[in-house]
C-alpha positions as CSV (number, residue, x, y, z in Angstrom):
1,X,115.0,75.8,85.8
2,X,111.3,75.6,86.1
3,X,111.2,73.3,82.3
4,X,109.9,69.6,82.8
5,X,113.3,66.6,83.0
6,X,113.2,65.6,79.8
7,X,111.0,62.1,79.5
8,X,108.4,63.8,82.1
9,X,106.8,65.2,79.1
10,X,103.7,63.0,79.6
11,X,102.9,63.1,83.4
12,X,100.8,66.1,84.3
13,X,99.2,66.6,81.6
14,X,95.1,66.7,82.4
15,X,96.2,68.6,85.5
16,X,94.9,72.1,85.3
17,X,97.5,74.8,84.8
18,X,99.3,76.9,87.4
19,X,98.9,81.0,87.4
20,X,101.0,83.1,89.3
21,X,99.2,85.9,91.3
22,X,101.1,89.8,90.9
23,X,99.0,92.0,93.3
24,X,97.5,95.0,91.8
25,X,96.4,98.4,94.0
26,X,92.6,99.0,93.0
27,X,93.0,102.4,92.1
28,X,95.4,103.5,89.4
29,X,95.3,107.1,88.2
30,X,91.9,108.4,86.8
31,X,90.3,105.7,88.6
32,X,87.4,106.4,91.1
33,X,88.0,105.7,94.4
34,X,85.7,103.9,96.4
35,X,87.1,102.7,100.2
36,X,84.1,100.9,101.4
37,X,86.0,97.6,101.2
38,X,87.7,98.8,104.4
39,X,86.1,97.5,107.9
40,X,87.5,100.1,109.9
41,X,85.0,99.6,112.6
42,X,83.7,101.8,115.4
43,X,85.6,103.9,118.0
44,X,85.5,101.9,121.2
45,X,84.8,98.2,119.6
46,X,88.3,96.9,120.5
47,X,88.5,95.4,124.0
48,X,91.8,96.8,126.2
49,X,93.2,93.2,127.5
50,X,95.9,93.8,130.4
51,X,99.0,94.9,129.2
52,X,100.9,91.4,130.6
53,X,98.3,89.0,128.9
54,X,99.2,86.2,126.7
55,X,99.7,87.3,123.1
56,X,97.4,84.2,121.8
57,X,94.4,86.2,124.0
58,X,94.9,88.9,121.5
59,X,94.3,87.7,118.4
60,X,91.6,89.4,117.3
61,X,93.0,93.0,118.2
62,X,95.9,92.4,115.6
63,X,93.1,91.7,112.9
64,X,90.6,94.8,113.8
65,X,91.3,98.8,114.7
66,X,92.0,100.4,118.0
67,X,90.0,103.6,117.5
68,X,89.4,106.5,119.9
69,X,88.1,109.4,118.8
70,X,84.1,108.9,116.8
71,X,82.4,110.6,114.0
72,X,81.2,113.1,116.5
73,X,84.8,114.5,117.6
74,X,84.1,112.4,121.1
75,X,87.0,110.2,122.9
76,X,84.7,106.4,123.5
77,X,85.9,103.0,124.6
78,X,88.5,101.7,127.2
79,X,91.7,102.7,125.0
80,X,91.1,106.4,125.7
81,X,94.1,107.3,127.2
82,X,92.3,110.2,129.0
83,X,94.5,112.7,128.7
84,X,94.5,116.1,130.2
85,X,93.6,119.0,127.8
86,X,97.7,121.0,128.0
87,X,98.5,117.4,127.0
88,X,96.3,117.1,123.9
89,X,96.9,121.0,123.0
90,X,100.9,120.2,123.2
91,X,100.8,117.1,120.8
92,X,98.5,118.9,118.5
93,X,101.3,121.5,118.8
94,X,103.9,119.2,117.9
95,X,102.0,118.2,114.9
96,X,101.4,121.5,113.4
97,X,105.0,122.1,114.0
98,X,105.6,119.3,112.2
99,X,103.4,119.8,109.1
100,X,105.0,123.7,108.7
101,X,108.5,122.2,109.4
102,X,107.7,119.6,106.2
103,X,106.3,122.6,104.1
104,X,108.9,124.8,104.4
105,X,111.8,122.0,103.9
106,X,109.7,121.0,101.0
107,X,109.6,124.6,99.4
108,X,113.9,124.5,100.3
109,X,114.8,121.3,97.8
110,X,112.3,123.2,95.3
111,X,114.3,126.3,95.4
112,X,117.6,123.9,95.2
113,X,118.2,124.7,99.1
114,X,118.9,121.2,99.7
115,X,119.2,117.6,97.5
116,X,116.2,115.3,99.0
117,X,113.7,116.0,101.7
118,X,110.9,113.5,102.6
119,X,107.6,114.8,104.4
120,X,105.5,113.0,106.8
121,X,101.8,114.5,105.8
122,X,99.2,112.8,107.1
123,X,101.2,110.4,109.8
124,X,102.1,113.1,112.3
125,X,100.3,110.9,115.2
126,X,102.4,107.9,114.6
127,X,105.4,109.8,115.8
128,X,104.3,112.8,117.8
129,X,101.8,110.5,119.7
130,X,103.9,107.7,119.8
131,X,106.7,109.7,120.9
132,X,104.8,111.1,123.5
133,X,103.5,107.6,125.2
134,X,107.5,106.7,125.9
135,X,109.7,108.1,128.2
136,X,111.8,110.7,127.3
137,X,115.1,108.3,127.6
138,X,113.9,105.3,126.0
139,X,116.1,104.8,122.6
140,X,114.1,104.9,119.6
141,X,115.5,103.7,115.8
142,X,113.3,105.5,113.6
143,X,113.1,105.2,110.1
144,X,112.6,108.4,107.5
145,X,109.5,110.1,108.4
146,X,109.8,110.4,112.1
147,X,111.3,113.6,112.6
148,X,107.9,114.1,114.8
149,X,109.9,112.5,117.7
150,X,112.5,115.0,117.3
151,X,109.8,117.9,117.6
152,X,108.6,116.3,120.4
153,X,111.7,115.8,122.1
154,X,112.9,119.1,121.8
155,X,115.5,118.8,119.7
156,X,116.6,121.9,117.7
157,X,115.0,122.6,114.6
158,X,118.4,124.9,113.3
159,X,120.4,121.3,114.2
160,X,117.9,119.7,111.9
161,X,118.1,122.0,108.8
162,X,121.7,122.4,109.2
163,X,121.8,118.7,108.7
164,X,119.3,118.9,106.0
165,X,121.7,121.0,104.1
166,X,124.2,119.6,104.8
167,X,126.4,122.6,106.0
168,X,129.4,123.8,108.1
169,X,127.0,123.5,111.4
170,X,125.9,120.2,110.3
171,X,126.8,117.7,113.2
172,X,127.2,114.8,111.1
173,X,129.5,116.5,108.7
174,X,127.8,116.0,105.5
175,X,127.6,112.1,105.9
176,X,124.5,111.4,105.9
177,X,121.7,111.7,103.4
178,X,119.6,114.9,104.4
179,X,116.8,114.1,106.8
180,X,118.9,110.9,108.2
181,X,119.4,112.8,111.8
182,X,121.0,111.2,115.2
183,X,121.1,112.6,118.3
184,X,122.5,110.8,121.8
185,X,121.3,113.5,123.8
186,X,117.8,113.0,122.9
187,X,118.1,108.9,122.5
188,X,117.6,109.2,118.7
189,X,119.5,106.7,117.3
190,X,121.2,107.3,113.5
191,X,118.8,106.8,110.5
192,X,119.6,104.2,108.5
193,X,118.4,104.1,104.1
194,X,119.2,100.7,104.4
195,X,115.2,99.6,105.3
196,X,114.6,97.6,109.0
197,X,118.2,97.8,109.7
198,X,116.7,99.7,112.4
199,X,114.4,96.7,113.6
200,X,117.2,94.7,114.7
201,X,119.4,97.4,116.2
202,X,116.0,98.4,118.4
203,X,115.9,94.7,119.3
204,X,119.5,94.4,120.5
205,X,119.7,97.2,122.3
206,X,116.4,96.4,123.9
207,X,118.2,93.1,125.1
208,X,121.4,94.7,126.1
209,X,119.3,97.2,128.5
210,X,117.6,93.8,130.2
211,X,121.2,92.5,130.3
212,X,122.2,95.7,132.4
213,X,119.1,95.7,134.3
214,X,118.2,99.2,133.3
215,X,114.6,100.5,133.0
216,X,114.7,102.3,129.4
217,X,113.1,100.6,126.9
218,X,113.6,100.6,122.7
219,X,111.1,101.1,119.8
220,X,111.5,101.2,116.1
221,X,109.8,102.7,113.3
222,X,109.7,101.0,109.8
223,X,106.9,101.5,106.9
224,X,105.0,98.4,105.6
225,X,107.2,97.3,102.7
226,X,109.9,97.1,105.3
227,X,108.1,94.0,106.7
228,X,109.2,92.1,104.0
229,X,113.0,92.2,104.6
230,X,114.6,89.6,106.5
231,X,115.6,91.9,108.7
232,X,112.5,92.9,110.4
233,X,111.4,89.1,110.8
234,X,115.1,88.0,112.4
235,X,113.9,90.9,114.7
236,X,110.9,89.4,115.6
237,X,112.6,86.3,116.4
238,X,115.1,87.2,118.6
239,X,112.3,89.5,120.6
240,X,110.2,87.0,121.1
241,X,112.6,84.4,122.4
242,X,114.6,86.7,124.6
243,X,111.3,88.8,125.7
244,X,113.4,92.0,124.2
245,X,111.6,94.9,125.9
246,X,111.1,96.7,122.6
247,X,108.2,97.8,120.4
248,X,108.1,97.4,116.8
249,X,105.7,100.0,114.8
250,X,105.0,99.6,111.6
251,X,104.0,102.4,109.9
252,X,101.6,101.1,107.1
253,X,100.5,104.0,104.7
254,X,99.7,101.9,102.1
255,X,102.4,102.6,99.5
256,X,106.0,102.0,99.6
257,X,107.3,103.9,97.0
258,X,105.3,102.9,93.8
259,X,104.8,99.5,95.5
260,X,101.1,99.3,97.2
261,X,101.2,97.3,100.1
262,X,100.0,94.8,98.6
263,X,103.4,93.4,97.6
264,X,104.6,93.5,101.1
265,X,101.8,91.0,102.0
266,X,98.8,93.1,102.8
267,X,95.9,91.1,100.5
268,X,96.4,88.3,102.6
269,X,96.5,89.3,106.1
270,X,97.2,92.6,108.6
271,X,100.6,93.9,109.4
272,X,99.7,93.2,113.2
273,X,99.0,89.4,112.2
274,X,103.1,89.1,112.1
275,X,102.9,89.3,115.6
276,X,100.9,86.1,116.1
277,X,103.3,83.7,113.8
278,X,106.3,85.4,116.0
279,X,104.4,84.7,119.5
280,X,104.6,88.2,119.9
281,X,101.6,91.0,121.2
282,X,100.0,92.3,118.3
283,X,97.7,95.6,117.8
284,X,96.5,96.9,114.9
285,X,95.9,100.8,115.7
286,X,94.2,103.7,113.5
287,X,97.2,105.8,112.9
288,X,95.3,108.4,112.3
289,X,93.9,109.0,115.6
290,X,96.3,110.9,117.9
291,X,94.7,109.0,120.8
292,X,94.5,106.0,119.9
293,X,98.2,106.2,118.8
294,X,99.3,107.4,122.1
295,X,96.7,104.6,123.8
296,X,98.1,101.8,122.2
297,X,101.9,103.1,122.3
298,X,101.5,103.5,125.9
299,X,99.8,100.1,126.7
300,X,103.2,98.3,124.7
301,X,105.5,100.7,126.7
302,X,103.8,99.2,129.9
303,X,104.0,95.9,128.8
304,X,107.7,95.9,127.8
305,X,108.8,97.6,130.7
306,X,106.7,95.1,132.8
307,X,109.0,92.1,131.2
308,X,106.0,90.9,129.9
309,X,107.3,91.4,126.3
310,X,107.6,92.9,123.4
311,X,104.5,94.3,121.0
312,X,104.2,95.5,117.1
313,X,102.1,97.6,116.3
314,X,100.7,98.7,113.0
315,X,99.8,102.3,112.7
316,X,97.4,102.0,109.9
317,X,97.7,105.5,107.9
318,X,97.8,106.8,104.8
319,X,100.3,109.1,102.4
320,X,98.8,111.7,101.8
321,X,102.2,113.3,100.1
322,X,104.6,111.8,97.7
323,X,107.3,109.6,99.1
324,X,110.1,112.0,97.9
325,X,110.9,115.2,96.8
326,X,112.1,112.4,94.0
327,X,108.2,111.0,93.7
328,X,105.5,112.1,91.6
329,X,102.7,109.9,93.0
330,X,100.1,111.4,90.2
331,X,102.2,108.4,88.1
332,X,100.9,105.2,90.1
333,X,98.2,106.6,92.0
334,X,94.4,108.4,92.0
335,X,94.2,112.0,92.7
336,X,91.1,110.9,94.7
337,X,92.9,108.6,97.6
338,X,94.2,111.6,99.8
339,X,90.7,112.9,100.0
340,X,88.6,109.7,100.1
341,X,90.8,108.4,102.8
342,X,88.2,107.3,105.7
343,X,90.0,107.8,108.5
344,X,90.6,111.4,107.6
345,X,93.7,113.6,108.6
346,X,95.5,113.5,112.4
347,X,95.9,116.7,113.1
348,X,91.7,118.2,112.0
349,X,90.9,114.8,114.2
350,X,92.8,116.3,117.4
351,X,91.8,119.8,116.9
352,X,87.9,118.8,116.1
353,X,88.1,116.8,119.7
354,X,89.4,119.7,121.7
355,X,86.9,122.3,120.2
356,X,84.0,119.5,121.0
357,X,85.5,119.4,124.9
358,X,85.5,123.3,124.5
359,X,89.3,123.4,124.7
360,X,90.3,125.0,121.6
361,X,88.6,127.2,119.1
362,X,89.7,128.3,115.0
363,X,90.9,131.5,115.8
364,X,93.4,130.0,118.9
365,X,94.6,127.5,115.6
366,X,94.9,130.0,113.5
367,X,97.3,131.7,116.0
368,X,99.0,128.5,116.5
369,X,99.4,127.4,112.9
370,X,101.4,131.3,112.0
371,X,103.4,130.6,115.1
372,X,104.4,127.1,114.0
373,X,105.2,128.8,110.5
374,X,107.5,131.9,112.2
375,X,109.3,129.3,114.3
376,X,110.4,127.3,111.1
377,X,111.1,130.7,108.9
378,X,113.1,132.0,111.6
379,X,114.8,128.6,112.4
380,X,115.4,128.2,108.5
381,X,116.8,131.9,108.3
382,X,119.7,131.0,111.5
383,X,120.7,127.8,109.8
384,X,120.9,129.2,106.2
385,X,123.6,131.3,107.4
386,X,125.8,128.8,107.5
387,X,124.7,127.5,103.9
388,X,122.9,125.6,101.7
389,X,123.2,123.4,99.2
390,X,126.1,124.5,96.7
391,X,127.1,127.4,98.3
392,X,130.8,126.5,99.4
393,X,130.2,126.5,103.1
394,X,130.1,122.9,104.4
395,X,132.8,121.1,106.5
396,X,136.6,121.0,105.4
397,X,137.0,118.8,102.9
398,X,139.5,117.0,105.5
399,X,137.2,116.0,107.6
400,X,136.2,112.8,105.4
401,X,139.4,111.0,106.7
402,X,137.8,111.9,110.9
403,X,136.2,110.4,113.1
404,X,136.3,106.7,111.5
405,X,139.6,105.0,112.9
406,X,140.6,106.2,116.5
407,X,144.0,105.8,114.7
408,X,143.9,106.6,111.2
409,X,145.5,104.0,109.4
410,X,149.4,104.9,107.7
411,X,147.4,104.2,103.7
412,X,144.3,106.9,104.7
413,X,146.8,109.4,105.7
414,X,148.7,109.2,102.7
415,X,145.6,109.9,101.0
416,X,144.4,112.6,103.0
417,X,147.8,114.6,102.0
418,X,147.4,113.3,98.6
419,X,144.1,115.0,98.6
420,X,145.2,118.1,100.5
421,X,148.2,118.7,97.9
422,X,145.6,118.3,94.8
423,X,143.1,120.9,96.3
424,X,145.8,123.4,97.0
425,X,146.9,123.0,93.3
426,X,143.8,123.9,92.4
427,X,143.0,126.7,94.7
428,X,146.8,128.1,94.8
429,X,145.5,130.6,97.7
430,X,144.1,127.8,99.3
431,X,141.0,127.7,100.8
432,X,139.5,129.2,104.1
433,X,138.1,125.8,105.2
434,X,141.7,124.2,104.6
């Protein structure tokens, strides 16, 4: 397709030759790391405009860094959210919860507990904080790695791992991949694998709650790569010409997969700069700064609920684990990147700041980091009684034909019977499930 017509052979030919650009992530295994390329400025550079300005007045917050918290452990500038100390010690909380509830579910697909499991070390904030700054009712549409907001929200850890194994108490029967949760009660809406699906679902319900004139508003959760599926920018249309009181975060942790972020666009420009081609506010947030997560989640919350529109947000982060329990990132990536990371880790940030305010101190971590760990054991050791992965005890195998067709159709119940009559010619006894 791309060969000259035929007879065209001559024109062109003193013109200099095209090359194609493939982006390349400048640090490949056994390669030294060096992140001084990154401007991540100083805590307390970025100006705080008011949360119903004009989103051309905030151009050049979608191409710096909302910071907070300084070298010095210290909360500077106009985007600290001043929060009260129970405030900061319950998201730093959250987050430890968090980190021993990804450890110990990690350790469970090891031990063939369960098939998949994806961890979330190193972007605590950009849920717990996130989750924190909304309303307890507003609908969220996360993607993968946000099972902070659960925490946050209360939501039952056993109800979780039951799901991750995908046994007889799990409340999506076995449908969904493990870690894909959905709860109503705690306006979690179902994880999708299909990638910023969730962007446009966020932005439609967003509109349908301005329809109704209700006050809850929607945000959605996707990583960087996502930004490159049509999906996310058809959701940036539609929010910006209906003023969709919805906030889109964009979790950008610098690897998608194998894939740096470089192939979803990053060499060129920020993830926040999307905003301004969309007419849309933009920030651009450290993602690894509790605060300045909560700060900037909280400003867009205002904004949206102000009808002054919606916001994206990039959380910039990094991941610090694999992407999977199917991901070996030793393959594609240096050893050195977790530790060289500048912006350091969200959860030493937050605990550093309340020992410099004199809130904290190592030995009241230490107590909470075993009591994170004996809530997971012990919330791990209630749901493993009703089984893990292989073990026989998951939901009856009818089941699959429920909960699909108000009125199942006269072909599915043929095959339901069909099925029934093959297992009990199988197991002759039958089964207890059946």
């Amino acid at each position: 397709m791309a060969d000259r017509p035929d007879g065209a052979g001559a024109a062109g030919r003193n013109r200099p030759a095209l090359a194609l650009h493939v982006p390349e992530p400048k640090f490949r295994p056994g390669d030294t790391v060096d992140y001084s390329h990154l401007d991540v400025g100083a805590p307390g550079d970025m100006p705080r405009p008011d949360e119903s300005c004009d989103p051309s007045d905030m151009r050049d917050l979608a191409f710096g860094l909302v910071r907070v918290l300084g070298d010095d452990n210290l909360a500077a500038g106009p985007w600290d959210p001043k929060l009260d100390p129970d405030t900061l010690r319950e998201m730093l909380g959250h987050m430890a919860l968090v980190r021993a509830f990804d450890e110990r579910m990690f350790r469970g697909q090891r031990q063939g507990k369960t098939s998949f499991y994806m961890k979330c070390t190193g972007e605590e904030a950009t849920s717990v904080a996130a989750a924190m700054a909304l309303a307890s009712d507003d609908m969220v549409f996360p993607s993968y790695r946000q099972q902070g907001i659960l925490i946050s929200r209360g939501y039952p850890m056993v109800e979780m791992i039951n799901q991750i194994y995908s046994n007889k108490a799990d409340k999506l029967m076995g449908r969904q991949l493990p870690i894909m949760y959905s709860s109503r009660e705690h306006s979690f809406f179902s994880i999708s694998g299909n990638l910023a699906t969730q962007c446009p679902q966020a932005v439609g319900w967003a509109m349908a709650s301005a329809i109704k004139g209700d006050s809850r508003i929607a945000a959605s959760w996707v990583g960087e790569g996502s930004t490159a599926e049509g999906d996310f920018h058809s959701a940036c249309t539609f929010a910006s010409v209906y003023n969709a009181p919805v906030i889109l975060n964009v979790i950008n942790n610098q690897w998608a997969i194998s894939s740096f972020s470089g192939f979803a666009g990053s060499e060129r420009t920020t993830f926040a700069a999307r905003a301004l081609g969309h007419g849309i506010a933009g920030l651009r947030v450290d993602g690894n700064d509790a605060l300045a997560v909560y700060a900037a989640e909280r400003w867009a919350a205002n904004r949206a609920r102000a009808n002054a529109g919606p916001t994206l947000i990039e959380h910039f982060t990094y991941r610090a684990e694999g992407h999977s329990t199917s991901d070996d990132p030793t393959g594609y990536r240096s050893a050195q990147e977790r530790e060289e990371w500048p912006l350091g880790d969200p959860i030493m940030r937050l605990k550093r700041h309340l020992i410099a305010i004199g809130e904290w101190d190592l030995e009241r971590q230490e107590k909470m980091d075993l009591e994170a760990s004996e809530r997971v054991k012990a919330a791990t050791k209630e749901a493993e009684k009703n089984g893990i992965l292989g073990h026989g005890l998951h939901h009856p195998f009818r089941t699959m034909f429920q909960d699909v067709y108000e009125e199942l159709p006269w072909h599915l119940k043929e095959q339901a019977a069909q099925a029934h009559r093959e297992r009990l010619i199988k197991w002759p006894e039958g089964r207890p499930e059946e």
